[in-house]
C-alpha positions in Angstrom: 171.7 147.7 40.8 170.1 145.9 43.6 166.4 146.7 44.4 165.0 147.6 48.1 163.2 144.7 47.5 166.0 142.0 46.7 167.4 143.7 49.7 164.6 142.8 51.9 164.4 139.6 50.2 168.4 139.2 51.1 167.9 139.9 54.5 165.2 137.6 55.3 166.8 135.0 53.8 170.2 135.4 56.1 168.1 135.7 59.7 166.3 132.5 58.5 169.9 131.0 57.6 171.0 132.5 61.0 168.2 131.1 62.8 168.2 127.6 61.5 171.7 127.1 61.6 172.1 128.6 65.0 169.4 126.5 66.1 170.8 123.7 64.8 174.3 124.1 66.3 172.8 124.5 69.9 170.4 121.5 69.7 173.4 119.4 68.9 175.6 120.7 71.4 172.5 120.1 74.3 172.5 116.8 72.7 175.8 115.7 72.9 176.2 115.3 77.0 173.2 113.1 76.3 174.4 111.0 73.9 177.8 110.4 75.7 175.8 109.0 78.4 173.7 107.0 76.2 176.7 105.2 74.5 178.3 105.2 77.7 175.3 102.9 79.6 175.8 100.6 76.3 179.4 99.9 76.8 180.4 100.5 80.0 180.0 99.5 83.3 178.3 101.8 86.0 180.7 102.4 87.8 182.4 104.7 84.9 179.0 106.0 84.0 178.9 108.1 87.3 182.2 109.1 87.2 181.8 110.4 83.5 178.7 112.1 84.5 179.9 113.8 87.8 182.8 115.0 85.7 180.7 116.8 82.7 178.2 117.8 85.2 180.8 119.9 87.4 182.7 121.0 84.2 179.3 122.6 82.8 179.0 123.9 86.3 182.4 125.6 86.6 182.4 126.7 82.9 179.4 129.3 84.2 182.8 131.1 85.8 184.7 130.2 82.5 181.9 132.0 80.5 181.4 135.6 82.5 178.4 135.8 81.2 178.8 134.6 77.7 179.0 137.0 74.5 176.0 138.8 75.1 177.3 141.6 76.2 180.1 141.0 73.6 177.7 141.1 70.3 175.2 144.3 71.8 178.3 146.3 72.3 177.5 148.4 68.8 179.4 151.3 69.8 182.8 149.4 70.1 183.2 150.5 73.8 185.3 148.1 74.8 188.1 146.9 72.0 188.4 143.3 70.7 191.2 142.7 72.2 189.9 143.2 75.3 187.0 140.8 75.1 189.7 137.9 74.3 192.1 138.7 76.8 189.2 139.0 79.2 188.1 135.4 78.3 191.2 133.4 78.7 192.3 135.1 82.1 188.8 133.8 83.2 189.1 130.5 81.9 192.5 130.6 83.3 191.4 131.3 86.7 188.7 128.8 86.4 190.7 125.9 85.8 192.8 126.7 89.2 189.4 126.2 91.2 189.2 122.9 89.3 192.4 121.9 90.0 192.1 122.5 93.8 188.9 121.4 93.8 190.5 118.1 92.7 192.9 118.3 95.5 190.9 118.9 97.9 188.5 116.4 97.1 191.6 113.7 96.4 189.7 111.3 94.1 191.5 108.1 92.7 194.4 109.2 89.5 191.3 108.0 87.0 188.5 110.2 87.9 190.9 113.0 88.9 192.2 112.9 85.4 188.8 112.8 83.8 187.6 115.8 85.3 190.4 117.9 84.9 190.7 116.7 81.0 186.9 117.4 80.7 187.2 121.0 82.3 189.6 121.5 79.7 187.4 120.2 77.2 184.2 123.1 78.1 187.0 125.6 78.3 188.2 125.3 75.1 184.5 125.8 74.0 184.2 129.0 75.9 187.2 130.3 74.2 185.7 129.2 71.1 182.5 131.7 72.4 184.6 134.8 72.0 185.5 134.2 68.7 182.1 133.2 67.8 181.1 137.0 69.3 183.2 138.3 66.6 181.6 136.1 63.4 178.5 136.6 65.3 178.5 140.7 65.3 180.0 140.3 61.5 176.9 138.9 60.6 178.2 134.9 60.2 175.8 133.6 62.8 175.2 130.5 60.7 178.7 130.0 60.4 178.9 129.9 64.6 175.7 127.2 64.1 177.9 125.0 61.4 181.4 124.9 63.5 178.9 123.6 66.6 177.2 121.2 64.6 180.3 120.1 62.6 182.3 119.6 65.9 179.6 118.1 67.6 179.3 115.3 65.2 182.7 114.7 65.1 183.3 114.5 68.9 180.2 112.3 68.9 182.4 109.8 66.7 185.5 110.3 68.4 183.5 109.3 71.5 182.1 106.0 69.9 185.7 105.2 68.5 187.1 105.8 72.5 184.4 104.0 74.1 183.5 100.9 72.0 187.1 100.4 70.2 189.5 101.7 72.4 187.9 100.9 75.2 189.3 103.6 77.8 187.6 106.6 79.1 191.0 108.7 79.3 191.8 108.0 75.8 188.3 109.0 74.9 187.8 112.5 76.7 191.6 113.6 75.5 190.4 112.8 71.6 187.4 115.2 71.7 189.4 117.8 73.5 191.9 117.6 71.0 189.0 118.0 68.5 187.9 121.3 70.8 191.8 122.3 70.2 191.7 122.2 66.5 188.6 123.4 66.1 189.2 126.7 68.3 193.1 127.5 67.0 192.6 126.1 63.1 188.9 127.4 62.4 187.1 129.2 64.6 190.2 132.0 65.7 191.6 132.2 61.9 188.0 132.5 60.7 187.4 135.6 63.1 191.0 136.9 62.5 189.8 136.6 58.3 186.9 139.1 59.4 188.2 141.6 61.7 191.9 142.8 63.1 193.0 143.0 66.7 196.5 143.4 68.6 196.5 142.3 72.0 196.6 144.5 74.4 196.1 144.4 78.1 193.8 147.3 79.5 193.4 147.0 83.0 190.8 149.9 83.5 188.6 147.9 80.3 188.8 143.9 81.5 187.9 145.3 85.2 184.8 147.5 83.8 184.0 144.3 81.4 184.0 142.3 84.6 181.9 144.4 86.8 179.5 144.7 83.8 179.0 140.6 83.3 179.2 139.7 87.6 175.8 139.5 88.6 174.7 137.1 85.2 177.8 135.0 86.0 176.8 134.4 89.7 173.1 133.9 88.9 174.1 131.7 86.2 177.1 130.0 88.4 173.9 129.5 91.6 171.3 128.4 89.1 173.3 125.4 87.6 174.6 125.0 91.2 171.6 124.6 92.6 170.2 121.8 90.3 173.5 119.8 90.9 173.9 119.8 94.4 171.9 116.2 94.9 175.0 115.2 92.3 177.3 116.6 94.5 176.3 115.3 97.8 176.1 111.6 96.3 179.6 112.1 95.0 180.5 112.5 98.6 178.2 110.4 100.4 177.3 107.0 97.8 178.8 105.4 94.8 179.6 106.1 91.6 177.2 103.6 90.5 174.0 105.5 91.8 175.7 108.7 90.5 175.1 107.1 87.4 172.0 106.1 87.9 171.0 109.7 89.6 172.0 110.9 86.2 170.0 109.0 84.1 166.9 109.7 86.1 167.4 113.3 85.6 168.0 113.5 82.0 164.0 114.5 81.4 165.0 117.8 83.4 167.3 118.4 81.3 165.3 118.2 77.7 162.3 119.9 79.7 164.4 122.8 80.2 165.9 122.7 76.4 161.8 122.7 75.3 160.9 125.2 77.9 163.5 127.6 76.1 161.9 127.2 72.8 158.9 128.0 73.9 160.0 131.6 75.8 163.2 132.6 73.6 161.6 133.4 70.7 159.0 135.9 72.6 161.8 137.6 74.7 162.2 140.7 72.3 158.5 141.3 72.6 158.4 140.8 76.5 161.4 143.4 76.4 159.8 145.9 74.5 155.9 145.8 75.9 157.5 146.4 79.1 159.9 149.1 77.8 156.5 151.1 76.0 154.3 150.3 79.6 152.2 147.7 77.6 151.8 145.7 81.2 148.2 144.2 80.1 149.9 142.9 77.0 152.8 142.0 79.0 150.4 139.8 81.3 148.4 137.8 78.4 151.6 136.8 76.6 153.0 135.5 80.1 150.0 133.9 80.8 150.4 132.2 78.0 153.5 130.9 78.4 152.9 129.9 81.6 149.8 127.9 80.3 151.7 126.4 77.8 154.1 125.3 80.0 152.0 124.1 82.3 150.0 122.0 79.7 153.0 120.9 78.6 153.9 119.3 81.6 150.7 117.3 82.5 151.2 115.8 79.3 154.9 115.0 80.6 153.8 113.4 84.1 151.1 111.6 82.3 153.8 110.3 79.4 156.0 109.2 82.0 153.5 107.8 84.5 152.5 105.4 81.5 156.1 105.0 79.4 158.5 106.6 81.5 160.3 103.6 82.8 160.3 101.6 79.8 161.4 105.0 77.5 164.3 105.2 79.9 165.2 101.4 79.6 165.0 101.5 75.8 167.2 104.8 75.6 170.1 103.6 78.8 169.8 99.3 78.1 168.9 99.0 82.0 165.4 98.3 83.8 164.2 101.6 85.7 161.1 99.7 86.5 161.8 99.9 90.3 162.2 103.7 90.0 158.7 104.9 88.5 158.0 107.2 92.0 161.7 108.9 91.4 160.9 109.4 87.8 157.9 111.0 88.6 159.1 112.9 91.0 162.0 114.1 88.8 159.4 115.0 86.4 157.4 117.5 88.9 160.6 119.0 89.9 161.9 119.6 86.2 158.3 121.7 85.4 159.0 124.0 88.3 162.6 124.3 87.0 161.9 125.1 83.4 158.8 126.9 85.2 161.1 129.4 87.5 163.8 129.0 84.5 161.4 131.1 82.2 160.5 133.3 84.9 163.9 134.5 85.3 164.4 134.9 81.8 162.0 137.2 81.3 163.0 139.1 84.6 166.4 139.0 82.8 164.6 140.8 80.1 163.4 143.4 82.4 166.8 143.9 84.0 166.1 142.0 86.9 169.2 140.9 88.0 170.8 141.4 91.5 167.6 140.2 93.0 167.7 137.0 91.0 171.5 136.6 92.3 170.3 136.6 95.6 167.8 134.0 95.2 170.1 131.9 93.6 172.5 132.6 96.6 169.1 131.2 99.1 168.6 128.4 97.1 171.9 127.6 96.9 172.5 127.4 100.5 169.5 125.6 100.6 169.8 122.7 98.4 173.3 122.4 99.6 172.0 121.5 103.3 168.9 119.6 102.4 171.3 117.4 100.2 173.4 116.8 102.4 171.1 116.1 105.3 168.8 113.7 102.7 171.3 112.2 100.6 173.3 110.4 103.7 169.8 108.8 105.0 167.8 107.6 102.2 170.3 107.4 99.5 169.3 107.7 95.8 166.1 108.7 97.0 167.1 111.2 99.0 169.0 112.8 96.2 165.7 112.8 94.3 163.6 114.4 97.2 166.4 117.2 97.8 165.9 118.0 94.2 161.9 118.7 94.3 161.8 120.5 97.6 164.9 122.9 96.4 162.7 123.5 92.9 160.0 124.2 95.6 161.5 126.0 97.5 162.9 128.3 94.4 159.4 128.5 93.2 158.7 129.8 96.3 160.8 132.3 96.5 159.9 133.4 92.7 156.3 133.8 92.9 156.2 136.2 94.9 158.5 138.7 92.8 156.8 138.3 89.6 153.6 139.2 91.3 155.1 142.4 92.6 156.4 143.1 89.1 152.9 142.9 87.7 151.4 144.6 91.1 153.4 147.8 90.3 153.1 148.0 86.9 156.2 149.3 84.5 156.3 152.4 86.7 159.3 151.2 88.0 161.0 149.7 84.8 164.0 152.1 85.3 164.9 151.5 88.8 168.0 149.9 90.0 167.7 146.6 91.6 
């Protein structure tokens, strides 16, 4: 018979296999967009670069719609309110629905039979992954995190080759993209779905009155999240319509620090959001302040060190990592750099509004900011070019921060007295 403490000792030992692999799987699918870009810049002319950029940029863009607000919802759903069946159904009408605003987005923007191709193929691509996110609900709430972690790591590493074979031996984008979708493909109808269908039974079946209340329940994360990854594109967007693919390449690489500030920032608030929940669920709002202080110093420290780092090594860390000289772009770097520490800044703010059910508001932020960064873009863009792009993007992360500051001071103004209002 098994002791209380062998069960303990059981238990702790599958969160820490949950958590590493988990981690694991997520840091190599953050990595991989990187990579592709990397081994892209190495092999390729610019001119490809942008367009492969543009493309995975707007299919992690659209895939927010794909998503509906991911599995959360999916794995806290205990009670079994809503069936299974419903959550997979659910998933592929919204992926489904998705990929018709990509295709006439496509049409309506009328690219060249190359880039057109490369989109669509690479919308496919984060689709298929987003199916894969159901099925990873259902390991996930069966207690096989890890496993979610290995089939992300394992696939990772093996699109990651694909890629290499594509770019360096075959030598043709198209070719390249449709290999790692295939890989998606197998992945999601060999593995992934047989392994959830190995752990728990479901017949299909369409409820109306469930996928619409699923819906309603996941529409305000998916347009926040939809607005927020919006909102950091729309330079990308504007010099898609306005410049050449070239500088969208360039653009690209510029902003890749952004991007891994924002993967640290969430290391540093993701494994404190529990606690943030639960001091503001018990009224604990001076606790609730020092440990978001904290943060926020962190963060903060974190990103002097950053400006400094890249005042000093930017340039040439850029060159070593992309083969090209960014010499002539240390002031856009820079700049990048002050705009990525209010992102990851606001990022973690919203997070732990999430955490205090803060929602709708956020949505209509996102909406402002939207709007926003869509007309400075487009105003900036036209006139100074690369730049521009690069100036739209810090005012718009000013102009969030902003508009941020000012509700997390009212939080902390009232108190937790009003922790069970409605937004």
């Amino acid at each position: 018979m098994i002791s209380r403490q062998e069960l303990k000792i059981m238990k702790t030992n599958s969160l820490k296999k949950d958590y590493i692999w988990n981690t694991v799987g997520a840091l190599t699918i953050s990595a991989t967009s990187l990579i592709y870009t990397v081994i892209m810049s190495r092999f390729c002319n610019l001119n490809d670069v942008g367009i492969f950029s543009f493309a995975f940029s707007f299919a992690c863009m659209i895939v927010t719609l794909a998503s509906f607000g991911g599995r959360t919802f999916q794995v806290t759903d205990t009670k079994g309110e809503i069936k299974t069946s419903t959550y997979i159904i659910t998933r592929y009408i919204t992926v489904l629905l998705s990929y018709l605003l990509v295709i006439i987005f496509a049409l309506i923007k009328n690219y060249n039979i190359e880039k057109t191709l490369i989109i669509l193929i690479l919308c496919i691509f984060k689709f298929l992954e987003e199916l894969s996110d159901v099925y990873y609900g259902i390991l996930q709430k069966r207690k096989k995190l890890y496993k979610v972690g290995q089939y992300q790591f394992i696939k990772s590493i093996i699109n990651i080759i694909l890629f290499c074979i594509g770019i360096i031996f075959i030598k043709n984008l198209i070719v390249t993209v449709l290999l790692i979708t295939l890989n998606n493909t197998i992945f999601l109808f060999c593995i992934e779905r047989k392994k959830a269908e190995k752990l728990e039974t479901w017949h299909l079946k369409f409820d109306k009155k469930e996928i619409i209340a699923l819906l309603e329940v996941n529409f305000y994360i998916c347009g926040f999240t939809f607005f927020s990854t919006y909102l950091i594109n729309a330079p990308k967007y504007a010099i898609d319509t306005y410049l050449t693919n070239d500088i969208q390449a360039i653009f690209n690489m510029l902003i890749m620090p952004a991007t891994l500030m924002l993967l640290i920032g969430g290391f540093i608030i993701n494994p404190i959001l529990v606690d943030v929940a639960e001091k503001y669920e018990k009224r604990k709002n001076n606790e609730l302040k020092s440990m978001i202080t904290k943060v926020i110093c962190y963060l903060l420290l974190f990103g002097v060190l950053a400006l400094i780092a890249s005042y000093f090594l930017g340039t040439w860390a850029l060159g070593i990592i992309y083969g090209l000289s960014f010499t002539k772009y240390k002031t856009e770097l820079l700049i990048v750099i002050v705009g990525a520490i209010l992102y990851t800044f606001v990022t973690i703010l919203g997070q732990i509004l999430i955490a205090f059910r803060k929602i709708k508001i956020q949505l209509v932020i996102a909406v402002l900011c939207s709007i926003f960064a869509y007309v400075i873009s487009n105003v900036l863009v036209p006139k100074l070019g690369l730049s521009g792009g690069i100036y739209s993007y810090l005012i718009t992360m000013i102009f969030r921060t902003i508009c941020y500051i000012p509700l997390i001071f009212s939080i902390f103004k009232k108190g937790t007295s009003d922790k069970n209002e409605k937004n």
